[in-house]
C-alpha positions in Angstrom: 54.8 -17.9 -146.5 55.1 -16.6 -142.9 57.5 -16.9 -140.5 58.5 -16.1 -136.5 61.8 -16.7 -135.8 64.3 -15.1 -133.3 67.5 -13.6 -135.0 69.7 -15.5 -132.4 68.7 -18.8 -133.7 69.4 -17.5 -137.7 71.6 -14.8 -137.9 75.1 -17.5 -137.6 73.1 -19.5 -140.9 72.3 -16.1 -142.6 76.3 -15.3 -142.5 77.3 -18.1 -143.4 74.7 -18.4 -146.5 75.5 -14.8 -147.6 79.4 -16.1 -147.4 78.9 -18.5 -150.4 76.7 -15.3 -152.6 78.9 -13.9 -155.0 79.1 -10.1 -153.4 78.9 -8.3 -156.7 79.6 -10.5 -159.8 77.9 -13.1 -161.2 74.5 -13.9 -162.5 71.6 -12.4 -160.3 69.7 -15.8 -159.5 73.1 -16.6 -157.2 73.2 -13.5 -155.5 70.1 -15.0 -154.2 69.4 -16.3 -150.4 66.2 -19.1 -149.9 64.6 -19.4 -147.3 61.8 -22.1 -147.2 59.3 -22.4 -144.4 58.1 -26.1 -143.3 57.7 -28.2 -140.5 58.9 -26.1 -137.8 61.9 -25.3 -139.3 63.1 -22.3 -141.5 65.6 -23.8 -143.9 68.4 -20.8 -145.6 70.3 -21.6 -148.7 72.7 -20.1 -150.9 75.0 -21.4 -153.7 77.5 -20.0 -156.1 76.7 -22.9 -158.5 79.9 -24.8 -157.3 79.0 -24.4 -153.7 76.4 -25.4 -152.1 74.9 -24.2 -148.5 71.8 -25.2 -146.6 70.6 -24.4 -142.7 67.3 -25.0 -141.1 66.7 -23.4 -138.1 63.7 -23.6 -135.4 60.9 -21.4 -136.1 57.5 -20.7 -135.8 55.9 -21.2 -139.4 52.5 -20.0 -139.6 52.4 -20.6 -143.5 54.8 -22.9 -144.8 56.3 -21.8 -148.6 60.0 -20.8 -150.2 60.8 -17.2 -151.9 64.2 -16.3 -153.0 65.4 -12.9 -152.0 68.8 -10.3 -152.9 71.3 -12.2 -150.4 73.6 -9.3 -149.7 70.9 -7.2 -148.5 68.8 -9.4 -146.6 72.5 -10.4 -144.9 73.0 -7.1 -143.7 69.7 -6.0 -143.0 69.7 -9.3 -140.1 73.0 -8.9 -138.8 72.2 -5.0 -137.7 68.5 -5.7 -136.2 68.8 -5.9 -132.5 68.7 -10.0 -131.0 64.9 -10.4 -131.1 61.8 -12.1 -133.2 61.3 -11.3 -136.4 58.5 -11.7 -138.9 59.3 -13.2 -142.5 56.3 -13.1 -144.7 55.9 -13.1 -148.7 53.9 -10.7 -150.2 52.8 -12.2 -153.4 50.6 -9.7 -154.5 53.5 -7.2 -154.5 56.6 -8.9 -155.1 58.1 -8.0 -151.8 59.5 -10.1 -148.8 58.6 -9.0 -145.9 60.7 -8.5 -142.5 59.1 -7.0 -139.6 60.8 -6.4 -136.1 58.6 -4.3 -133.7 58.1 -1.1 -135.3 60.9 -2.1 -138.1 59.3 -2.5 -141.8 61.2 -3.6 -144.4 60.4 -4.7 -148.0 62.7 -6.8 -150.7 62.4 -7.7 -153.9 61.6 -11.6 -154.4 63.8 -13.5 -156.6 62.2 -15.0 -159.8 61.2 -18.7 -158.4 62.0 -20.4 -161.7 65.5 -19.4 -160.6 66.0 -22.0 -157.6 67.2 -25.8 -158.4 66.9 -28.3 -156.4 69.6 -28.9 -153.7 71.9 -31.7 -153.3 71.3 -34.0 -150.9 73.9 -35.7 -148.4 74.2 -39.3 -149.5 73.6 -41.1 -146.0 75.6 -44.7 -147.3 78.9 -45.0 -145.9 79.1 -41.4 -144.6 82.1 -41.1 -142.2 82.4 -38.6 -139.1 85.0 -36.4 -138.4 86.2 -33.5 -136.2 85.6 -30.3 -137.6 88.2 -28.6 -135.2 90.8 -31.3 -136.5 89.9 -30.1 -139.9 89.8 -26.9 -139.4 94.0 -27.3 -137.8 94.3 -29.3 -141.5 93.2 -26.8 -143.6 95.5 -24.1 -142.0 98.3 -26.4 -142.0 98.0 -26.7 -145.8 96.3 -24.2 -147.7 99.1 -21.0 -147.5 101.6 -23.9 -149.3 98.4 -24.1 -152.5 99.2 -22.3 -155.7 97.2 -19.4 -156.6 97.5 -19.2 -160.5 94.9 -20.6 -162.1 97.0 -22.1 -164.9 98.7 -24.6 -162.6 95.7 -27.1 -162.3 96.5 -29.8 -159.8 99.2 -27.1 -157.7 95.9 -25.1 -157.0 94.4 -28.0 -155.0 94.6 -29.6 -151.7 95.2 -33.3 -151.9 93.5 -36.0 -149.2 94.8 -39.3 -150.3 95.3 -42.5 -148.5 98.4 -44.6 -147.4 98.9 -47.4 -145.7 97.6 -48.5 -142.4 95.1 -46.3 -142.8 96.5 -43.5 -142.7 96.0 -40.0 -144.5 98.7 -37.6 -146.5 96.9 -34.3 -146.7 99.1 -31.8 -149.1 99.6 -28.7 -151.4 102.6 -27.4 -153.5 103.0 -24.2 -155.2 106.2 -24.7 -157.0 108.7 -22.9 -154.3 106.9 -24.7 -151.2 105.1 -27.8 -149.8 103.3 -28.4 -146.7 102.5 -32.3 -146.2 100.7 -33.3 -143.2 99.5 -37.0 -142.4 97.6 -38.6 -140.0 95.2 -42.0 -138.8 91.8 -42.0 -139.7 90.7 -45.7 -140.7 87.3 -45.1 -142.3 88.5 -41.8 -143.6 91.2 -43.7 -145.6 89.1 -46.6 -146.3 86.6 -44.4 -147.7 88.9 -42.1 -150.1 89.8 -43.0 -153.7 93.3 -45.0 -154.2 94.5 -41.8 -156.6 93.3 -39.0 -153.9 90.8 -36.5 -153.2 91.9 -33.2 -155.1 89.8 -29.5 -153.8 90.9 -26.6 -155.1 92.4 -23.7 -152.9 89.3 -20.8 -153.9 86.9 -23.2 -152.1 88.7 -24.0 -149.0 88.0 -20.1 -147.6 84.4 -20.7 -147.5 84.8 -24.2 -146.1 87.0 -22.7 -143.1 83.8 -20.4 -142.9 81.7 -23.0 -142.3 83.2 -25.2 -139.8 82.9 -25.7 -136.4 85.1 -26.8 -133.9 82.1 -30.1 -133.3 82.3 -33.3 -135.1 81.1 -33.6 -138.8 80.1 -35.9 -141.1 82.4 -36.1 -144.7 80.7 -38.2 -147.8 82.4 -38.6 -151.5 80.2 -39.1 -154.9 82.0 -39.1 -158.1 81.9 -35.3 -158.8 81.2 -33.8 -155.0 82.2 -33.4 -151.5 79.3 -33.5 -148.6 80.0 -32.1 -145.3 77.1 -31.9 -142.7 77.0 -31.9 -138.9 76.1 -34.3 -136.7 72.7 -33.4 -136.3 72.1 -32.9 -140.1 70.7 -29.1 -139.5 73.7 -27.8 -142.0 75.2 -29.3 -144.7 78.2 -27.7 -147.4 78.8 -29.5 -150.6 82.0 -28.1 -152.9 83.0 -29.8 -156.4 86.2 -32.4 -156.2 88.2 -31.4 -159.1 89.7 -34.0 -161.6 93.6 -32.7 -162.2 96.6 -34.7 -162.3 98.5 -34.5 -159.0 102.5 -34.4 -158.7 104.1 -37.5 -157.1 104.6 -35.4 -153.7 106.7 -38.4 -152.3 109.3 -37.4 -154.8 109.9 -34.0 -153.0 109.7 -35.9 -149.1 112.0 -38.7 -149.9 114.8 -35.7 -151.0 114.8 -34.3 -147.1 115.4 -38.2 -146.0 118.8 -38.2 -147.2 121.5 -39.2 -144.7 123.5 -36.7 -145.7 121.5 -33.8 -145.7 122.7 -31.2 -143.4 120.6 -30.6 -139.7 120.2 -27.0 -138.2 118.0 -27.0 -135.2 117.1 -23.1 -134.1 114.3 -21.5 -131.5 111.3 -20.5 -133.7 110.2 -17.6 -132.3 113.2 -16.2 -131.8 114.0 -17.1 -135.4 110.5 -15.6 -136.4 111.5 -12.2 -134.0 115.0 -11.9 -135.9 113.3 -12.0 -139.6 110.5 -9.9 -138.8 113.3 -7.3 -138.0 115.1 -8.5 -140.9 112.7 -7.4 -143.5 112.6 -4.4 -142.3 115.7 -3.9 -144.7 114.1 -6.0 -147.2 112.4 -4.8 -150.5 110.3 -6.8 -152.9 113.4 -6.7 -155.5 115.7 -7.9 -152.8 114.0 -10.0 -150.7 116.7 -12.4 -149.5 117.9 -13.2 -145.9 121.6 -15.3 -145.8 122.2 -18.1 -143.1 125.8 -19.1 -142.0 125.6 -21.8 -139.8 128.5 -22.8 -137.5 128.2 -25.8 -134.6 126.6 -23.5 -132.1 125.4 -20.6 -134.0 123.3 -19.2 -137.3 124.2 -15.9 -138.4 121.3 -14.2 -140.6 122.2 -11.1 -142.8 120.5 -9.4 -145.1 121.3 -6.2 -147.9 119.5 -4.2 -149.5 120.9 -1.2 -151.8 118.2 1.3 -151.1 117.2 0.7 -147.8 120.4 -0.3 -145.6 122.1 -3.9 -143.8 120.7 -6.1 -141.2 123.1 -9.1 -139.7 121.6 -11.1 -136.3 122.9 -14.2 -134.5 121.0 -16.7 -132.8 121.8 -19.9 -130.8 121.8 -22.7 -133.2 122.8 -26.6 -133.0 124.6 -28.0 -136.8 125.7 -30.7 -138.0 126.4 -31.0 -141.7 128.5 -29.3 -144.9 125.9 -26.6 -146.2 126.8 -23.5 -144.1 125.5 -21.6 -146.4 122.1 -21.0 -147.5 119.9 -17.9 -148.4 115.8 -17.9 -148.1 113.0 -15.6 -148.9 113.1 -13.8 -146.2 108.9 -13.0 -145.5 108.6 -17.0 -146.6 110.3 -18.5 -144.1 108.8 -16.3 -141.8 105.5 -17.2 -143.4 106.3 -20.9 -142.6 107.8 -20.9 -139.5 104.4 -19.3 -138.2 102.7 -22.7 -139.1 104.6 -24.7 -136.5 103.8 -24.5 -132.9 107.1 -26.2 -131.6 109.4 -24.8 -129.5 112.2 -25.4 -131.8 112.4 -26.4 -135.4 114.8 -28.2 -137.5 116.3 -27.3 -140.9 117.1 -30.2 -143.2 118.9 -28.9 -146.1 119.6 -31.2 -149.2 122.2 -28.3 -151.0 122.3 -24.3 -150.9 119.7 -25.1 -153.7 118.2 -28.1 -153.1 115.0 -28.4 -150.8 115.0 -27.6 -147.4 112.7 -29.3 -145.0 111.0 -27.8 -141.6 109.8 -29.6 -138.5 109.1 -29.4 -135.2 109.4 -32.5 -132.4 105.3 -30.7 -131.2 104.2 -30.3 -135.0 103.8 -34.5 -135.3 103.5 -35.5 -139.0 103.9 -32.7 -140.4 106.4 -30.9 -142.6 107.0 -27.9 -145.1 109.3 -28.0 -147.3 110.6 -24.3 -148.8 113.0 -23.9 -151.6 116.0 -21.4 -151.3 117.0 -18.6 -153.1 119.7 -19.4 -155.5 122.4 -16.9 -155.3 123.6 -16.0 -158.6 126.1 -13.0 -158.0 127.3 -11.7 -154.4 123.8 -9.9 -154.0 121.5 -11.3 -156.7 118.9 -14.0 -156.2 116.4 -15.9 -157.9 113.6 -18.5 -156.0 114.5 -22.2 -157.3 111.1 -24.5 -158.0 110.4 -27.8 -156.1 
């Protein structure tokens, strides 16, 4: 194998291969990066054996042929050589890979060939294009609201299912919040199973890595996902997982009550006011109070060690729960999702769940549980 091919035209591929490679862990033969020569294309792959990358790129190939090489270091070693050509070549006789720039010799150790399998390939049938920027405003909608423990199957997945009129629901739940975000996409909801596509959280990092703001093309098999661009020169495939989703629409129809209670407050100011809060704020007491009147929310917060914080903001209410207490760096957390000018607070109870919207943030709503105040200053997070 032998290869010319300018860094510019790589080195986005290389990072993005060497962002799939386990850094450290794992079994050597998936801390390995493949590059094959053919055509006039140079084609880089990685996989962590649940993921599954592949790039080709333009190139010069004087000898066309595939080694396997330690990913981390041939990563590196491309992202700090100057923009330029470089020379790829295999040195059988040795064992080495070779990467030459100029004067610049390096030599790596090949990966055992034995070790590579056989990629998967996109299934072309039915395939169904998308925008990757669109996606990419999905993913960060949803993925803070996805459990992280491992033990709570489905609550560590986003789900994609379809509704009516072909539209979307896109959601995750952790217990103490939701985030539920739908949309219209007719062949997108056509093409999705009636029970929902389910992905869990630890992928959906590396799929934010790989996408682009340009249109994509999304296809479904039984047991994968397949993602490529337009012009098929990358493609990312990630395992659907089979848990058992909640009943979401459970938790949605609660914040439709008529008599929930409606408190409509300025975001960022809202955001300003807690980020000064938690100043005050420790991890054992965590909790910021609202007390709501027709024209104003009061927020307060105590802690024992640290001192007292108390703020009012302009605020329009309508309702009987005046009273309510929050995680204080949660609802700061969530109120950082919207991009509306103002948001509204519909609150079922003082423990009940509380639902956040804004009139720019279309179709979309998080729903965050409050604190339950058990004594005068003690609190403990309810579950959805």
């Amino acid at each position: 194998m032998k290869v010319y091919v300018n860094k510019e035209d790589i080195i986005e591929g290389v990072q993005k291969a060497g962002s799939v490679i386990p850094a450290k862990s794992g079994q050597a033969y998936l801390r390995s990066l493949w590059i094959k020569a053919e055509g006039d294309t140079v084609r880089i792959m990685s996989t962590n054996a649940d993921i599954e990358f592949s790039g080709s790129y333009p190139a010069e190939i004087v000898e066309p042929g595939m080694a396997g090489v330690q990913g981390r270091a041939f990563v590196d070693l491309v992202r700090q050589l100057p923009s330029g050509k470089l020379e790829i070549s295999l040195d059988e006789a040795a064992g080495n890979l070779l990467l030459k720039q100029g004067r610049r010799v390096y030599k790596l150790a090949v990966s055992n060939a034995d070790w590579f399998q056989p990629f998967k390939d996109f299934p072309e049938e039915n395939a169904v294009v998308w925008s990757g920027d669109f996606l990419q405003d999905v993913l960060n909608k949803i993925d803070f609201c996805i459990s992280d423990d491992i033990n709570e199957d489905g609550l560590t997945c986003m789900c994609i299912k379809p509704v009516e009129n072909g539209r979307v629901d896109v959601c995750g739940l952790d217990g103490h919040h939701m985030a539920h975000f739908s949309f219209v996409h007719d062949e997108l909801s056509a093409r999705l199973p009636e029970h929902g596509l389910l992905v869990q959280k630890k992928y959906l990092q590396d799929l934010k890595k790989w996408l682009d703001p340009d249109e994509i093309e999304i296809n479904i098999s039984e047991k994968n996902i397949f993602l490529r661009t337009v012009d098929g020169k990358e493609s990312f495939t990630l395992p659907r997982s089979n848990f058992e989703y909640p009943d979401y629409s459970v938790f949605l129809a609660r914040i439709s009550n008529p008599d929930a209670s409606l408190a409509v407050v300025d975001r960022k100011e809202s955001m300003d006011a807690l980020s000064r809060i938690q100043i005050v704020l420790s991890d054992s007491e965590p909790t910021v109070q609202m007390d709501f009147s027709e024209t104003e929310v009061q927020m307060s917060a105590q802690d024992n060690e640290t001192g007292s914080a108390q703020e009012s903001l302009e605020a329009t209410f309508n309702g009987d729960v005046r009273h309510i207490a929050f995680h204080a760096r949660h609802m700061l957390n969530v109120l950082g999702h919207f991009v509306s000018g103002r948001v509204a607070l519909t609150m079922t109870s003082k423990e009940g769940p509380c639902g956040v919207r804004g009139d720019e943030d279309k179709d979309y709503v998080v729903l965050i549980m409050p604190m339950k105040i058990l004594e005068e200053a003690y609190y403990s997070e309810e579950d959805v």
